[in-house]
N, C-alpha and C positions, 0 to 999 in steps of 0.2 A: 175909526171903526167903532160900532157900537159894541154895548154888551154880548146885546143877542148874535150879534155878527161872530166874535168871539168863540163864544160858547158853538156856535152852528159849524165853525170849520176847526174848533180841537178835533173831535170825532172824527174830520177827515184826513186832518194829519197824522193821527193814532192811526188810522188804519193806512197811509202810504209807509210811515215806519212800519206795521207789522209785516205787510207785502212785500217792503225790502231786507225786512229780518228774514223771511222766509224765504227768498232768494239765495240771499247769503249759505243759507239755513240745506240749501240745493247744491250749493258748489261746493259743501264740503268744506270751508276755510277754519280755521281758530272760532272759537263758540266759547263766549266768556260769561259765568254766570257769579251775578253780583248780588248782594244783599238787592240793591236800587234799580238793579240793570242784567238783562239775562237774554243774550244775544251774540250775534258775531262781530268779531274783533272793529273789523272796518265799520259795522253798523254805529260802537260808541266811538269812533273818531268821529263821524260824521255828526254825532249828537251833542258833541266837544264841540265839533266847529261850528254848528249851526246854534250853543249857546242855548240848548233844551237841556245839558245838563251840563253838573259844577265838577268841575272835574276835583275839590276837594270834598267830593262824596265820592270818587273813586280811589279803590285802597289797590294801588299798583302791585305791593306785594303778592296778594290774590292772582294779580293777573299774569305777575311774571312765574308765579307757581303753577298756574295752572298751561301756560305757553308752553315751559319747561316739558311739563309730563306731554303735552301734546305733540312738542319735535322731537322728542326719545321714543315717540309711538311709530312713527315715521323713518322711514331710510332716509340713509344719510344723502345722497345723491336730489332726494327730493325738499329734504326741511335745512336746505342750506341757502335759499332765497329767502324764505321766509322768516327764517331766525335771522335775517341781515336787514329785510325790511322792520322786523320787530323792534330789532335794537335802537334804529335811526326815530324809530315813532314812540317806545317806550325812552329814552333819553329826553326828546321834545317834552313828553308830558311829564317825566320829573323835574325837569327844568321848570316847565309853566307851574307845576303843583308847589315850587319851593318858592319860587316868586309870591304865588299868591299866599302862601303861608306865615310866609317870612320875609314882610316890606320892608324896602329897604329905605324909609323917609318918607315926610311925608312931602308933596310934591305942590306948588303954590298953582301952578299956569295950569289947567287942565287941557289946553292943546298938548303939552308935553305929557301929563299922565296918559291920554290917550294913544301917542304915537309911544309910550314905554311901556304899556300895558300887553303882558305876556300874552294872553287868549289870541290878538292880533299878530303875534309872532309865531303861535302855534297853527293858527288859520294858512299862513302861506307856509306854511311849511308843510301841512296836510296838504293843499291845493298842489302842491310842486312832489308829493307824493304819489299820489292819484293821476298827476301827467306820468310820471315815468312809470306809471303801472298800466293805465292806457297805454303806453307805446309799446312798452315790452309785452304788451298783449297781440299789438297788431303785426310785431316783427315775428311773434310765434305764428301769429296766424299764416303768413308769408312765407315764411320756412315752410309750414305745415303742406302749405299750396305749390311751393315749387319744389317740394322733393318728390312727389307725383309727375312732374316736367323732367326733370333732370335724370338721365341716362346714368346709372350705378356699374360700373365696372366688377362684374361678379367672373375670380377667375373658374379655373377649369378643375372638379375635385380631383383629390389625389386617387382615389380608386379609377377613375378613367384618365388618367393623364399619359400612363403609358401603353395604353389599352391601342394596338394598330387597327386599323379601320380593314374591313375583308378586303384580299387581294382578288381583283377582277380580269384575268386576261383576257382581251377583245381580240388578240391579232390570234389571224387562223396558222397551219401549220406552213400553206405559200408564202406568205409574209413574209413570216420569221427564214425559210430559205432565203429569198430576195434580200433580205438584208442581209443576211449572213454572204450571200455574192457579192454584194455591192463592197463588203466589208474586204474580202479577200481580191478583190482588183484594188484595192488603194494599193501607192507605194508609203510600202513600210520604212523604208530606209529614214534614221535617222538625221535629223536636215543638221549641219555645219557649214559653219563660219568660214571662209575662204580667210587666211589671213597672207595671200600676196602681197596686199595693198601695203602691211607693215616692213616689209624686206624686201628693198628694193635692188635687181638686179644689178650686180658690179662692171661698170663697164672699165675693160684695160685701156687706158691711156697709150703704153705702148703697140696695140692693136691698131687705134686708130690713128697711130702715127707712122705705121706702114702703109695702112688704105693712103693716107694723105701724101706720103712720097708713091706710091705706085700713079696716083693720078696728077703728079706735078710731073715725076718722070715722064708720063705718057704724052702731057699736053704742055708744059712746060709754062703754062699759067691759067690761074681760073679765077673765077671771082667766088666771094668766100659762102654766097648764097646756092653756089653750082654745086658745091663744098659739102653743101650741107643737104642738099635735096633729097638724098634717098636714106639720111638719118631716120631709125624707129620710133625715138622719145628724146626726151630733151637733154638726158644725160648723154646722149649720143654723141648731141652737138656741143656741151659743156668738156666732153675729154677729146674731139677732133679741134676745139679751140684751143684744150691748152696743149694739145700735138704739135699745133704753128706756133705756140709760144716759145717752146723748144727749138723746134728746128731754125726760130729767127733768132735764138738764142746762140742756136750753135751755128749759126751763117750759113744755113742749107736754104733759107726763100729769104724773099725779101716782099714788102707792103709796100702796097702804092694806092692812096687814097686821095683823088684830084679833090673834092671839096669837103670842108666836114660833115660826120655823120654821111658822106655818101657811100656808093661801093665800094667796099673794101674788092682789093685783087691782091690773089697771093703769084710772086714770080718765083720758078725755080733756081736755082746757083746754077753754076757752070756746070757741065757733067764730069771735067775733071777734080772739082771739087767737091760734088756728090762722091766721086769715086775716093778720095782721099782723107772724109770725116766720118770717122765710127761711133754709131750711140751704141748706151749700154742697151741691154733686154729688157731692163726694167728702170723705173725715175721712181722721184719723188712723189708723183702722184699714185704710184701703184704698191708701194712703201706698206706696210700692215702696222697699220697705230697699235703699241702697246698694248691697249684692250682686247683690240682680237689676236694678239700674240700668247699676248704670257704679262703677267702684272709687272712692272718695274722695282724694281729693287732700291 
């Protein structure tokens, strides 16, 4: 590039820096005024990184006095991003400012003074600044744009909460009789539990060990299903069974079963022997267990 070349675009780059000074200059950010430099904050990072100025012509002190007064101007809710970005970029540049201050050797290979040369260290550190300030710009915008989408659960104030809405009655004065009829044919009666099914009726053993000798006496043999035919329920047939266990107990019938499992037939005794063997009124099956008597001693 020639001289004139030079000299013909300073002017144009004097004037994109004043147009981004004045930008800045619009959003309101940090505005740092220097002996060398009188702008906003990001305007001299950028003039760091882009190596149009030295940054030991900038006197940090200045700048962190003047940050200072500017996030004490501020709510706190608002200069608590700011003072976090300041800090991480104000440390970079004391970092870079004491490198260049204060070498540490001198260095033979110039490929290595290059890659140890702080300005290059404060460059990606700015560039990686500037990404997370683009981002966290486009996630505000984001939020910005979907809380306009997104439905806000707003409840009900306390002045109308127990506020009753008017009472409207639509039914005529017919209605309300017809229900009230309808109402007065229901059965009222209280609905209960049948509890039969728990207590089950007692049947006497000795009862139906009269039925069973009145019809051995009559026919003098039957088979044990004839026995049982006009039984009500099954304890019926469980106490006219053990009636024949007795009476073959006491030699009043006798069983005669030609194959097994087949008909059972009950035969009568003699009738002088009917006439000669007395049961008691009551056995052992109609006996009152302790419980339903009286508890044991």
């Amino acid at each position: 590039m020639t001289t004139a070349q030079q000299d013909a675009s300073a002017p144009a780059a004097g004037d994109a820096e004043t147009s981004e000074a004045a930008g800045h200059n619009e959003s309101g950010g940090f505005v740092v005024t220097l002996e060398n430099f009188s702008g906003p904050f990001d305007l001299l990072l950028g003039l760091i990184s882009k190596r149009k100025l030295d940054i030991t012509d900038v006197a940090l002190a200045e700048v962190t006095d003047e940050f200072i007064a500017y996030v004490t101007a501020l709510r706190a809710e608002q200069s608590l991003d700011e003072l976090s970005n300041f800090l991480l970029v104000a440390a970079t540049l004391l970092d870079l400012k004491t490198a260049r201050l204060l070498p540490r050797g001198d260095v033979d290979d110039e490929l290595d003074l290059e890659l140890l040369e702080a300005r290059d260290l404060l460059f990606a550190r700015l560039l990686q600044y500037r990404a997370y300030k683009a981002v966290s710009a486009v996630f505000a915008e984001q939020m910005a744009h979907a809380a306009t989408r997104t439905a806000r659960s707003v409840p009900l104030e306390e002045g109308l909460r127990d506020i009753l809405p008017p009472l409207e009655i639509t039914a005529t004065p017919q209605v309300l009789a017809a229900i009230y009829a309808t109402v007065l044919q229901r059965d009222h009666t209280p609905p209960t539990v049948s509890t039969d099914h728990l207590h089950l009726p007692q049947i006497s053993v000795a009862e139906q060990r009269t039925v069973v000798l009145t019809r051995l006496g009559q026919q003098g043999q039957l088979t044990f299903s004839d026995l049982i035919a006009d039984a009500e329920s099954t304890m019926v047939v469980v106490a006219r069974f053990l009636a024949l266990l007795e009476l073959f107990k006491a030699g009043m019938c006798d069983f005669d079963q030609p194959a097994p499992l087949g008909e059972l037939t009950v035969v009568a005794a003699e009738a002088a022997d009917l006439a000669t063997i007395a049961l008691p009124d009551t056995d052992e099956w109609d006996a009152p267990t302790p419980a339903d008597d009286e508890e044991p001693t």
